[in-house]
Wavefront OBJ file of the C-alpha trace (Angstrom):
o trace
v 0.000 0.000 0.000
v 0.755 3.629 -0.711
v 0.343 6.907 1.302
v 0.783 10.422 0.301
v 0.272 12.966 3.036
v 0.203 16.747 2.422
v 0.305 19.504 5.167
v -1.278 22.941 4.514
v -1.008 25.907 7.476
v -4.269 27.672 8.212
v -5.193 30.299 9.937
v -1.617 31.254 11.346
v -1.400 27.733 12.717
v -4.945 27.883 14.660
v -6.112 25.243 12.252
v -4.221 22.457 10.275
v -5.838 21.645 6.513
v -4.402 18.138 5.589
v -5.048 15.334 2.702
v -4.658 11.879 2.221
v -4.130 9.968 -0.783
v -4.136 5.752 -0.182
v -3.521 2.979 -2.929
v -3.782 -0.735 -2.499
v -0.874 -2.802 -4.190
v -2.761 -2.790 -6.953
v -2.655 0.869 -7.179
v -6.429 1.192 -7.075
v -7.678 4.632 -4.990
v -8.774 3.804 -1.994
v -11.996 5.874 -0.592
v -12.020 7.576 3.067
v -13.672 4.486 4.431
v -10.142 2.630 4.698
v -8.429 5.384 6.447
v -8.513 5.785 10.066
v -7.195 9.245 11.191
v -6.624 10.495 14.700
v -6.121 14.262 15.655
v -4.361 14.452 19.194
v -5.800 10.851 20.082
v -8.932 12.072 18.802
v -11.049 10.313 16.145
v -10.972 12.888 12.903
v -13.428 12.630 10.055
v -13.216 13.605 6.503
v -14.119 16.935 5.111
v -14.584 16.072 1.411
v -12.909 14.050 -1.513
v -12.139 15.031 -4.372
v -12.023 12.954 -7.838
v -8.719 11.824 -7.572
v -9.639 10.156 -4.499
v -7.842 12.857 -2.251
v -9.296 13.342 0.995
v -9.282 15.791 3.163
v -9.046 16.525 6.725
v -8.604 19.448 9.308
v -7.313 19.181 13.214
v -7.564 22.515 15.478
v -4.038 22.628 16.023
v -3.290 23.074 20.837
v -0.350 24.951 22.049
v 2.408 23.005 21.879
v 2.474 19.395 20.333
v -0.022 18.331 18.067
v 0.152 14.532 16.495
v -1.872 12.859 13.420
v -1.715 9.276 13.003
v -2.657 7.346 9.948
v -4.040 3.933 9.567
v -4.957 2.409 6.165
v -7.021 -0.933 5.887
v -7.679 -2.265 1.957
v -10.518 -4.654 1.133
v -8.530 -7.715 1.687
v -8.028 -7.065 5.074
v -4.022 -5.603 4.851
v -3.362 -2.524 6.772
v -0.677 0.103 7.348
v 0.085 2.386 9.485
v 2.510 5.316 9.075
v 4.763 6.985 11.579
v 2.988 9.475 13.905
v 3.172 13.467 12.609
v 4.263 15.930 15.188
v 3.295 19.572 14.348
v 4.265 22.152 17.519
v 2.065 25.282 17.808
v 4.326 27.897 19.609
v 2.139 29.721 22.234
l 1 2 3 4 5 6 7 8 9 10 11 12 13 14 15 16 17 18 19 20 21 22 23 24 25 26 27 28 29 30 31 32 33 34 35 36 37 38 39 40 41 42 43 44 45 46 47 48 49 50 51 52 53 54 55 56 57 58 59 60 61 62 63 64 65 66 67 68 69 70 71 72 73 74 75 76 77 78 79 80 81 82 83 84 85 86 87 88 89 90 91
């Protein structure tokens, strides 16, 4: 499986804009529904898709350390998970 993850700033850093782009081995798209993202522990949901397959997400970034993690699941039942993303908010 492939991930592509893209950061975007918002908001001078109050909110986080961020998208996610999954293939299985066969390099199919996968849809939001085999991603599992977490904001600060914290279950996030998508905020569209577009028709590449790119989906979007935003986390309200706290002072301090801020983490996203990234599981992806395909139909056949093989999953991934990428290294935990640390973004610091200076206070």
């Amino acid at each position: 499986m492939t991930l592509h993850v893209t950061f975007f700033d918002l908001d001078e850093l109050e909110d986080m804009l961020f998208f996610v782009q999954a293939f299985d081995y066969h390099g199919n798209v996968l849809s939001s529904s085999a991603l599992e993202v977490y904001g600060n522990g914290e279950k996030l949901y998508s905020i569209g898709t577009d028709a590449q397959g790119i989906v979007s997400y935003r986390i309200e970034l706290e002072d301090g350390a801020n983490t996203v993690s990234i599981k992806v699941t395909d139909s056949e039942g093989w999953s991934t998970t990428i290294p935990e993303y640390t973004i610091y908010k200076g206070e």
